[in-house]
C-alpha positions as CSV (number, residue, x, y, z in Angstrom):
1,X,92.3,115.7,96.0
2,X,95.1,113.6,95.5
3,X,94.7,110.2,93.4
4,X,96.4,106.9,93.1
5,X,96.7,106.3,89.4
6,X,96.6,102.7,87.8
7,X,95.9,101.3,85.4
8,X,93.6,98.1,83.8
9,X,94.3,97.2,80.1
10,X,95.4,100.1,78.4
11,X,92.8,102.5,80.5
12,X,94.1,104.6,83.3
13,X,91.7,104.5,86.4
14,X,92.4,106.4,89.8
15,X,91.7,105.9,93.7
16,X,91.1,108.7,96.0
17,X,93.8,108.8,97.9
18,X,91.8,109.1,101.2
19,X,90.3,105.6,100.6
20,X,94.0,103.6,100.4
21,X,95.4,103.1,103.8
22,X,99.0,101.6,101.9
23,X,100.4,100.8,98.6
24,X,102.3,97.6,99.4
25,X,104.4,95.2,96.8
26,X,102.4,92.1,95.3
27,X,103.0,89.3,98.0
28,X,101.3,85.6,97.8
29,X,97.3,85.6,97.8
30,X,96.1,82.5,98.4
31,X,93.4,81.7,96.5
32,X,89.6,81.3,97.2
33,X,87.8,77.9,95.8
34,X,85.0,79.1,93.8
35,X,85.1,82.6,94.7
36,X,82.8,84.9,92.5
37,X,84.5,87.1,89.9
38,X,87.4,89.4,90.9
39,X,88.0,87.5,93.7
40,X,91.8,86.9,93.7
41,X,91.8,85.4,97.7
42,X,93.2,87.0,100.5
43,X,96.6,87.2,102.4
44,X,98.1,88.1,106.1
45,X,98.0,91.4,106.9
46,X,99.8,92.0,110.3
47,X,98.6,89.3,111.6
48,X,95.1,88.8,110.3
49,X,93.7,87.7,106.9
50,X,92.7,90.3,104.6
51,X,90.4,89.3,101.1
52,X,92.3,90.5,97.7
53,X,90.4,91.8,94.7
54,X,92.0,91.8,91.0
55,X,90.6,94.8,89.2
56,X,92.1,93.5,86.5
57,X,90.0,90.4,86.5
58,X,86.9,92.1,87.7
59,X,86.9,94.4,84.7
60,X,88.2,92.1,81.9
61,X,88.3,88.6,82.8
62,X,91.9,88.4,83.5
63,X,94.1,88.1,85.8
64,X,96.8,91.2,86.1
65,X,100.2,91.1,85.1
66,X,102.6,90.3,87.7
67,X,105.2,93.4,87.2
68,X,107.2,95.5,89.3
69,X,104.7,98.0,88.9
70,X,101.7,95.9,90.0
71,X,100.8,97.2,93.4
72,X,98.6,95.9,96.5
73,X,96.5,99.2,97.8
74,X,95.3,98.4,100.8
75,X,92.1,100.4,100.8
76,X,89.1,101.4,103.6
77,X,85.8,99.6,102.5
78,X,82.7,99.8,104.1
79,X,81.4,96.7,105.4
80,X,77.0,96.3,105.6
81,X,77.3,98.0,109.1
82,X,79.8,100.7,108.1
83,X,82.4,99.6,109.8
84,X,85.7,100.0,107.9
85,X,87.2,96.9,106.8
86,X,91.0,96.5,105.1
87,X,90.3,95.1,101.1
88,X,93.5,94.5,99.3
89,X,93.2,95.8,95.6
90,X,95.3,94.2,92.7
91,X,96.5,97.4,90.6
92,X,98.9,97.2,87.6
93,X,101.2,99.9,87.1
94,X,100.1,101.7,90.2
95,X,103.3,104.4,90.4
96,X,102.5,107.6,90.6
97,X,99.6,109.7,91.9
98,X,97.9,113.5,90.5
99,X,96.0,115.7,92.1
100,X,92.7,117.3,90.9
101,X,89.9,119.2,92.1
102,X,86.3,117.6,92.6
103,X,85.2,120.0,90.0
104,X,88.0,118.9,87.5
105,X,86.1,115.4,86.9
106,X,82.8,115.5,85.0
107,X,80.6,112.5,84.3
108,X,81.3,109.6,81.8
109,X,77.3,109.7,80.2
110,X,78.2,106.2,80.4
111,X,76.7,103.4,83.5
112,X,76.7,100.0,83.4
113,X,75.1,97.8,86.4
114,X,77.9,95.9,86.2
115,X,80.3,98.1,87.1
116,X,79.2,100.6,89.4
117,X,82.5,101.3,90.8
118,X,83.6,103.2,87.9
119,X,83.1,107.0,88.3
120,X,83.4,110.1,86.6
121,X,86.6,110.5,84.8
122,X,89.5,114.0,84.2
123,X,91.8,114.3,81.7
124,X,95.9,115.1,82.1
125,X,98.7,115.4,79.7
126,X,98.5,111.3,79.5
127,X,94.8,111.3,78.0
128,X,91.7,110.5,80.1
129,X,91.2,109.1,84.3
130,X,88.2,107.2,85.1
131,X,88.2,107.7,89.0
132,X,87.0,104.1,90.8
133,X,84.8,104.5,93.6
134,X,86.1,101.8,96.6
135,X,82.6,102.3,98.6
136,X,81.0,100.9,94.9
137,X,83.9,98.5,94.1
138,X,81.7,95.3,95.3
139,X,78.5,94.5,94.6
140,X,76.2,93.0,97.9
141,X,76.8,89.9,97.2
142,X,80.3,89.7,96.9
143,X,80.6,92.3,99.8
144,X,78.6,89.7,102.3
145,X,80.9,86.9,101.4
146,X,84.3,88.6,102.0
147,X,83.2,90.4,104.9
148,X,80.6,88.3,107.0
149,X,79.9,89.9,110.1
150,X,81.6,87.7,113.4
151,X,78.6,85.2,114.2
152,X,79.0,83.8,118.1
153,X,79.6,80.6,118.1
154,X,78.1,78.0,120.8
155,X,81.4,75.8,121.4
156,X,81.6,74.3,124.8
157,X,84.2,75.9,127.4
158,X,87.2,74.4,128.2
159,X,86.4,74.1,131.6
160,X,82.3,72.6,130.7
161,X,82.3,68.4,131.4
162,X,82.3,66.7,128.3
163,X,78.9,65.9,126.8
């Protein structure tokens, strides 16, 4: 399997490469009043807005460093009905990718209900990769708020007389 690597802190974390639809340059996110943590906003993709997590602030509290190498992954998530939805991903130094076998990753020993995203993990020549899993990256909550199904309004036609 082929994985984008990135990383958060000093950690190096990777995305299957079959969940990231495109690795874009940080543009503008507009920001979300009081959105829940990890929440950096959303932005217009082709022509339709698209919410923006910060991995970065999801798993330490910060915001990521605005580099050359801080990427916008465009990945697949699954919405409550399946149906996949674009989610824009903060990643900092998200440059180059490796490829490894399913059975080249073993688990951590290590879960936290907080962060159920985080996945087993494979070592290279530059130390240890903790493989994030996107269909895990956002708890129910979260996931309802960013993606609320399209509810039918009841607005009048343009053509109904006035009330």
């Amino acid at each position: 399997m082929l994985l984008l690597v990135f990383q958060v802190g000093g950690d190096r974390y990777a995305l299957d490469a079959n969940a990231v639809n495109e690795v874009l340059p940080l543009v503008e996110i507009r920001p979300i009043p009081q959105a829940p943590l990890g929440v950096a906003g959303m932005f217009d993709f082709r022509g339709a807005p698209v919410p923006v997590i910060d991995l970065s602030a999801l798993m330490l509290g910060r915001r990521a460093e605005r580099t050359l190498s801080t990427r916008l992954v465009i990945v697949n998530y699954p919405d409550d009905a399946g149906a996949m939805r674009p989610l824009g991903v903060i990643a900092e130094k998200a440059t180059q990718t490796i490829r490894r076998a399913p059975s080249d990753f073993v688990e951590s020993g290590v879960t936290s209900d907080g962060a159920r995203y985080l996945g087993p993990v494979t070592r290279d020549a530059g130390g240890m990769v903790q493989r994030v899993e996107v269909t895990r990256l956002l708890p129910a909550s979260v996931r309802d708020v960013l993606f609320k199904r399209d509810v039918e309004q009841s607005w009048p036609s343009p053509t109904s007389p006035a009330c």
